[in-house]
N, C-alpha and C positions, 0 to 999 in steps of 0.2 A: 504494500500500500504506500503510494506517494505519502510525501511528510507537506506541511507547509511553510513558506520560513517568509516574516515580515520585516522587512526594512527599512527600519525608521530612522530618519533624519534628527529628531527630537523623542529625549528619555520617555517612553512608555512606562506607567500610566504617564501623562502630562499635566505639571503645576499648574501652566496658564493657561487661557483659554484661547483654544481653538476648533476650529469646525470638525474638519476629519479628527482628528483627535478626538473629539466627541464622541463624533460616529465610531471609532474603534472601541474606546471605552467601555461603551453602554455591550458591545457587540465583547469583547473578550473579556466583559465582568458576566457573561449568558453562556448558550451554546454555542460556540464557534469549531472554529475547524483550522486554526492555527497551531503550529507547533513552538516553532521558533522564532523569538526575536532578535533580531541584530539591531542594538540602539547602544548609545552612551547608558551608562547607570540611574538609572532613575530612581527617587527615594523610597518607592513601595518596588514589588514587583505583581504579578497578576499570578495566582497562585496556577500549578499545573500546566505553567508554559516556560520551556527553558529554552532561557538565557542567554545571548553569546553579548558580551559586552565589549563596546568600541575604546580600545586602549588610546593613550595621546601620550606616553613616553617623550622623552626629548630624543632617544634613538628613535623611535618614529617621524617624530615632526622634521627632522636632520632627512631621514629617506624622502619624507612627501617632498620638500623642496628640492631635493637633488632629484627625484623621480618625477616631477609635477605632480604628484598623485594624489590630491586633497583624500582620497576614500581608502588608502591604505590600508586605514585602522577598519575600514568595515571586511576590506576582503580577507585580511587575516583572522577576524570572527568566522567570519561565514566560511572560509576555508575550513575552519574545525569541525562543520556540521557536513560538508560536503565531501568528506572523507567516508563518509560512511556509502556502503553499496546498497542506495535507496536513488529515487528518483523523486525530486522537487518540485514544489509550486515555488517561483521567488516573488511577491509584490511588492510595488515600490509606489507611492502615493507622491504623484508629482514632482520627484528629483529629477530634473532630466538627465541634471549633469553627470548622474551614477550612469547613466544606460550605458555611454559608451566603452568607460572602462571597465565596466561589471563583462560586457560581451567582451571584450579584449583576456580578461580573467579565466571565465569559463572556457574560452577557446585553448586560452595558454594550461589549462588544468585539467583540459583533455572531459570536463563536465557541459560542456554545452549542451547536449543531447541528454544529458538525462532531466535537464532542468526546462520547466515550461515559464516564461516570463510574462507577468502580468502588470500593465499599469496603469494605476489609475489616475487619470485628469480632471480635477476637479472647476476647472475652466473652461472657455467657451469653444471661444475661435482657434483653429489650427494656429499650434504654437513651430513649427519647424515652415521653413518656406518647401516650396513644394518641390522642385527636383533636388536640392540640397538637404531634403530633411528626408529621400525615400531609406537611407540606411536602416532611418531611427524603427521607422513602420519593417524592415524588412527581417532587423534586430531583436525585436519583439516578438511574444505571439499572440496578445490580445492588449486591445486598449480598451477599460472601462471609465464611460462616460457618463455626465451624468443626465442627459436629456438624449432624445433623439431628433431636434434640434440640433445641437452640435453633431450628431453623427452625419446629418443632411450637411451643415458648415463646410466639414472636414472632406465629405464626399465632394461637393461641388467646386471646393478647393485645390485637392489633390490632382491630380492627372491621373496617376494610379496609389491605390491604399491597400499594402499589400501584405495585410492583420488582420486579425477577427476583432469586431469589434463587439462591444455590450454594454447595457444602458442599468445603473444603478441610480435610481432618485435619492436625493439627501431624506434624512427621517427625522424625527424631533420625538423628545419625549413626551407621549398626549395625554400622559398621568399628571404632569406639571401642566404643560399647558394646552387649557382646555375653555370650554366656555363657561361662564355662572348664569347663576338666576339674574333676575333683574332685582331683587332685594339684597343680593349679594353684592351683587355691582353698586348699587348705593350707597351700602355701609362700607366697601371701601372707598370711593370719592369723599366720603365723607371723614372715614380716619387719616386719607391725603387732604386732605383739608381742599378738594375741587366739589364743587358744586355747579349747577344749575349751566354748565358749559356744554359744551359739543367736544371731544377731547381728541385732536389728535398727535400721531407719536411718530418722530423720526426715529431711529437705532441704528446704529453703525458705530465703525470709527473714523474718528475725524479727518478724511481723505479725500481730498479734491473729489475723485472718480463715484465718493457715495452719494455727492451733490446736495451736500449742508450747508453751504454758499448760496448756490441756485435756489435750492427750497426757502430759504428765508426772504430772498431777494422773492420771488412767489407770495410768502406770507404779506410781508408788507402792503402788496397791490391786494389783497382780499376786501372786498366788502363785508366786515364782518358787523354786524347790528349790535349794539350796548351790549359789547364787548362777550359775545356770546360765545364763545371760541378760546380755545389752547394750544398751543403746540408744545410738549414734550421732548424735550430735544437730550436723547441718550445718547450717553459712551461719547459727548461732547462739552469742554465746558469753555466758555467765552468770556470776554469780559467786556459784554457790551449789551445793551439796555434795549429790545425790540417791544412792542407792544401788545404782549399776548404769546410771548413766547419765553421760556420756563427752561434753564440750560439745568441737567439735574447729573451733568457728569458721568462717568463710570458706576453702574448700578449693577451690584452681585447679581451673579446667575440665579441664585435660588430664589432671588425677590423681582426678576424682572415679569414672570408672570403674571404677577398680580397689577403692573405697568397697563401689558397688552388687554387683560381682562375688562380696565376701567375704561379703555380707550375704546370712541368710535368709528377714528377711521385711523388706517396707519400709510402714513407716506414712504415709497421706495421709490425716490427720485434716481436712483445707479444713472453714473453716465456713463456707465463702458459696459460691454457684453458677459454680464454677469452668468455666473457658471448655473447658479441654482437661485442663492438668495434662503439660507434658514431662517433667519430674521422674520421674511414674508409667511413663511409657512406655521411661522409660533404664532405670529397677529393674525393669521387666518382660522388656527385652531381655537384663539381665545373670543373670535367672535368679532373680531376687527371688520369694517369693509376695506379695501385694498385698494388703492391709487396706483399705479406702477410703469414705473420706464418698463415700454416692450422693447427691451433690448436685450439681447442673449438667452438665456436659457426662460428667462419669465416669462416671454409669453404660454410656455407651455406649463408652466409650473402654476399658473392660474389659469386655463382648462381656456386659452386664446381668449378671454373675457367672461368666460364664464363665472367664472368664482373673484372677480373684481374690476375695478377699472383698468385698462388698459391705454398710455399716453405713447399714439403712434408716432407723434413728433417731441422727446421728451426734453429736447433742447431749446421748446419755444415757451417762451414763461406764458405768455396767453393762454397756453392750451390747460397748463396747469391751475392757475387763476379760474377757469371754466368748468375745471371738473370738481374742485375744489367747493367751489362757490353753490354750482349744484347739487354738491354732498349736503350742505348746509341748507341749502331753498327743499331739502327734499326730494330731489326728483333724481337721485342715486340710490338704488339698495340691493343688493343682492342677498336673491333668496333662498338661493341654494344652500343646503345644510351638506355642512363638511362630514366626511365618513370618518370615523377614528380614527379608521386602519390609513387612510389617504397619508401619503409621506410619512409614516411611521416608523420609530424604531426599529418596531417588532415586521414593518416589515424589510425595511432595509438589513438586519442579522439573517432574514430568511431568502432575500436575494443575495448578498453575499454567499451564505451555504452555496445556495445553488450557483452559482456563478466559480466556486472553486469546485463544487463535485463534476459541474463540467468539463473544467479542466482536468479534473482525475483522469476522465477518458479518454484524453487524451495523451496521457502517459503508459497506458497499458499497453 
């Protein structure tokens, strides 16, 4: 039976926050189908998955410079598990840069052939240019993506794409965030000290391309009526005085829930071809209506408008101003009720499985 071996970039479990990270988390504290991690030391480890950990010696760092070889310390981990006469799954979550000395490794170690290579891109658009990037595709055996949107990108990009590819949606946890009553919702406006507002919420972090510039430049033009309206401005803080807009900083994961639950509509202004967008999927599960740049993976990740507004030109602040406006006159509501299971954890560990037991069969 193939082994699996995960190659991370950053110590498993992970201190800080981040998305794939999440997603592994939730997925190797369950059932998973991992064996092996190749990472630096992280301060827990995830019980029943062993270990190869990434050395940084000063005789190491002495070879990476004299070798160029930033990944040293991972090939000599993962050399110790590929000694054994098994055949491997390898995944790499976004490193490009490992692809090409990891196939330079396996070929020099005479293991190429027994290892199937998987990776996952957790962004949009075709990241290699197209006849200078077919190595990358020809190197690989499968790219997992997270829309089929991007796998349309990639194809229409490419001249030739010469991988398998497969489609993993991001998942959230829906025990955290979920929707309330409307007497729930109440009493927390009311413990946040909002009342009798319209409430909505930017989240991100403070990056040109999340469009927390743009959206505010947007607020300011609102016609909003004695002051009936909020803007929530997360994982942002400012120091500067807008009217009706509320900068509340970096807010822990365990409390941002109860954010999205009070809130009634949430803004994803993205100004670049966003891979997925979890943020959008949490404020959709707590019952948010949705504003969104269609650009990258969002339009599918909101059912092409189904499941919220959609802003096909998300660079013209007019448009935004309009949809905005008509949040608030009423004449926006989406009334599709979200399914649990829709982007979920539970079921992102179960496409996972299936997407490595695929690969199994292909190592027989």
């Amino acid at each position: 039976m193939s082994k699996v071996i995960l190659i991370s970039q950053v110590p498993l479990p992970y201190s800080n926050i981040g998305s794939w990270t999440t997603l592994y988390h939730n997925y190797l504290s369950n059932e998973h189908l991992v064996d092996y991690i190749v990472c630096a030391k992280p301060e827990n480890t995830y019980p029943q998955i062993e270990y190869k950990f990434v050395s940084n010696t000063n005789w190491l760092k002495l070879q990476k410079r004299v070798l160029k070889n930033k990944y040293l310390g991972y090939f000599k981990a993962l050399g110790s598990i590929l000694e054994k006469d098994e055949k491997f799954i390898i995944q790499i979550v976004d490193n490009f840069g490992i692809v090409k000395p990891l196939m330079d490794f396996l070929k020099k170690t005479g293991k190429r052939k027994n290892c199937y290579l998987q990776f996952f891109y957790h962004g949009f658009a075709p990241f290699h240019e197209n006849f200078h990037g077919r190595w990358f595709f020809e190197g690989i055996d499968e790219m997992v993506l997270l829309t089929k949107d991007s796998y349309q990108a990639h194809k229409a990009y490419y001249t030739i794409l010469p991988t398998k590819l497969s489609v993993l949606h991001n998942g959230i946890d829906t025990s955290k965030f979920h929707k309330i009553s409307n007497a729930e919702k109440e009493k927390l406006k009311r413990e946040l000290e909002i009342t009798n507002k319209k409430i909505f919420i930017w989240c991100s972090q403070d990056r040109p391309k999340k469009g927390l510039d743009f959206i505010l430049d947007v607020w300011k033009r609102i016609d909003k009526k004695e002051n009936d309206a909020i803007l929530l401005v997360i994982g942002a803080k400012r120091d500067i005085k807008i009217n009706g807009v509320s900068f509340l900083g970096r807010i822990p994961n365990n409390d941002l829930p109860k954010y999205y639950q009070i809130a009634d509509c949430y803004l994803f202004p993205t100004l670049w071809h966003e891979g997925f967008g979890l943020s959008l999927i949490e404020a959709l599960h707590c019952g948010c209506y949705c504003i969104a740049s269609a650009n990258g993976g969002v339009p599918e990740v909101l059912q092409y408008g189904k499941l919220g507004k959609l802003i096909e030109n998300p660079n013209f602040i007019e448009d935004w101003v309009s949809a905005i406006e008509s949040f608030l006159d009423g004449k926006e509501v989406c009334n599709d009720v979200i399914s649990e299971n829709l982007y979920s954890m539970q079921n992102w560990n179960k496409g996972m499985n299936e997407i490595i037991e695929n690969a199994k069969k292909n190592l027989i």
